[in-house]
C-alpha positions, 0 to 999 in steps of 0.5 A: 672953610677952616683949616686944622694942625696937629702933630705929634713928635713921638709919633702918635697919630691919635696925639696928631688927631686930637680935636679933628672933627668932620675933616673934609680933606685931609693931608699926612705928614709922618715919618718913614719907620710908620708912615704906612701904619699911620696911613692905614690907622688914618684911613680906619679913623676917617673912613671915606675922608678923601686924603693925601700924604707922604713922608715929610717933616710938617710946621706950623708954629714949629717943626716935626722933624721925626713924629707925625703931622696932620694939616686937614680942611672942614667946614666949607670945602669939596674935595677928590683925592686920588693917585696917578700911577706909573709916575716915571714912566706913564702917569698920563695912562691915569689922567682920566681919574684926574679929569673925573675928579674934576667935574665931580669937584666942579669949581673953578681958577677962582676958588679951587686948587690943586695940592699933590705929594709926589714921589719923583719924577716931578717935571714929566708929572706936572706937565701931565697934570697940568695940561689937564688943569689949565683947562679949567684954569685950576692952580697947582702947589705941591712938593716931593715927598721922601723915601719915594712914597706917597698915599691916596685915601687909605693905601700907600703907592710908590712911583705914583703922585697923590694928588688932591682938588679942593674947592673953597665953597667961602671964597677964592683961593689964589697960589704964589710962588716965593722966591728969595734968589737974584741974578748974580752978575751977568753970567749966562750959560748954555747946558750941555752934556746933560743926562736928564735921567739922572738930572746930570749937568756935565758942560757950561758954554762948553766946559766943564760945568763943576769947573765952571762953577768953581772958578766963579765962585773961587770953591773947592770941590767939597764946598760946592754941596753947602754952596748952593744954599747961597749960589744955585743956578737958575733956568730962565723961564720966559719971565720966571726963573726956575731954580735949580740945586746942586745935589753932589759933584759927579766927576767933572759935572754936577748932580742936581735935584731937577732935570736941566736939558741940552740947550738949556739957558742958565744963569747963576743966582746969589741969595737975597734979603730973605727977611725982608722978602718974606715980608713982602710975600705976607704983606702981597697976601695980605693986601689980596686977601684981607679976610683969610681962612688958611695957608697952606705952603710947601718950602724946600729942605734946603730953605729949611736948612738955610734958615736952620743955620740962620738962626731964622726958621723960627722967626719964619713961622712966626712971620708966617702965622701972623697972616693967621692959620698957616701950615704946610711941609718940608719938600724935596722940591716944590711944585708951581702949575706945571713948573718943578723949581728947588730952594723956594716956597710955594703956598695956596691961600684960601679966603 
């Protein structure tokens, strides 16, 4: 299989299309002034091509903050793209179409995958989806999309998630999930006063979780939104560490981007060497696959805008791009199986 990108910073789809032949799957990323007239212009240029899309900030070897982006697959590859509805209510009223796609697919844990754009909700979404994967042991990676929108062969849905099963018919395709936080100290808390509707955090061990965090890290109330780039909270996860960001102050609790629960176990992370953990993450894929076909990632806008102010984001996709065709967007949050995580990179290789 191959994988093609192409964009445009103005905006221009026929730019962003411009070499794209005989796609067999293909993933938009535009901007929220165009993004439904580019879906339907897509849709009228690759008619019956099973895509995905939602409003995002795409890469490759830069950034397309504003314009459009098109990442597609071709030459080796099967794939079904569709859309459940009634995401924040009901999305297991459509699972059937998931499982339908599935066995039109075929394929395996060993060369197919799972890629969706989501409109929110996220949690309740992916543990729907995935009880349906994990029978066939199918791998998920995906990410939130803005303005609450995403797209499904041709028509724009909201309250939904677009979803794709792409089979790699060359190969495998193996899924990682990077993460570039540690424990810091040994400070364990149990949530309290949570509204998960509103991924409200109100209590830590009994107090006041704004409080909490303040003390800890000595920060005043306006410090605390560009301080969770370096200290989000992390919900124990078995093995695995789910991290979780801190959206706005609210009162004397905290807003985040993810659901925590009443009972929850936390714990306060600190920013490692992410360098040097990108580093590990090309060297883990290059010793998995020596021969690799595409990368495709999904990373955090608040990784984006920690390695923005870091001076860092280009070197990361120059990083990234000596593994060899790498692209991915921006998220809102990032999808991993059946878990929603904040601040990380989740990415699908193909062999």
């Amino acid at each position: 299989m191959k994988q093609f990108f192409g964009m445009s910073q103005r905006g221009s789809l026929d730019e962003a299309v411009q070499g794209l032949h005989r796609p067999q799957f293909i993933m938009l990323l535009s901007n929220d002034a165009q993004f439904e007239a580019h879906v339907q212009e897509l849709e009228k240029r690759y008619p019956g091509v099973p895509s995905i899309g939602c409003i995002g900030m795409s890469y490759q070897t830069g950034i397309v903050e504003h314009g459009v982006g098109v990442i597609a697959f071709y030459d080796g590859v099967a794939a079904a793209a569709n859309v459940l509805e009634q995401a924040s209510t009901m999305p297991v009223k459509y699972i059937q179409r998931l499982e339908q796609d599935m066995r039109t697919v075929g394929g395996s844990s060993r060369d197919t995958v799972c890629i969706d754009f989501c409109s929110g909700n996220d949690a309740c979404v992916l543990t729907t989806i995935y009880t349906a994967l994990k029978r066939q042991g199918i791998s998920l990676v995906g990410g939130t999309g803005d303005q609450g929108k995403v797209s499904a062969n041709g028509r724009v849905y909201q309250d939904a998630v677009a979803y794709a099963l792409v089979r790699n018919q060359n190969g495998r395709v193996k899924t990682y999930k990077e993460n570039i936080y540690h424990q810091l100290g040994n400070y364990r808390f149990i949530a309290s006063d949570t509204d998960r509707a509103n991924y409200i955090l109100g209590s830590l061990n009994g107090k006041s979780a704004k409080q909490v965090y303040k003390d800890i890290l000595h920060v005043t109330d306006e410090e605390i939104l560009t301080r969770t780039f370096q200290n989000p909270f992390g919900k124990v996860n078995g093995d695995d560490t789910c991290i979780i960001s801190i959206k706005e102050v609210n009162g004397n609790a905290l807003s985040c981007f993810r659901q925590v629960n009443d009972s929850d176990v936390l714990i306060l992370l600190e920013l490692g060497d992410y360098q040097a953990i990108t580093r590990d993450t090309i060297r883990q894929i290059s010793q998995d696959f020596p021969r690799r076909s595409a990368v495709f990632s999904v990373n955090c806008l608040f990784r984006y805008k920690l390695f923005s102010e870091q001076g860092y984001m280009q070197t990361y996709l120059r990083d990234m791009a000596s593994l060899g065709n790498h692209a991915g967007f921006v998220g809102y949050g990032e999808h991993y199986n059946n878990r929603f995580v904040n601040q990380s990179m989740t990415c699908v290789v193909f062999e």
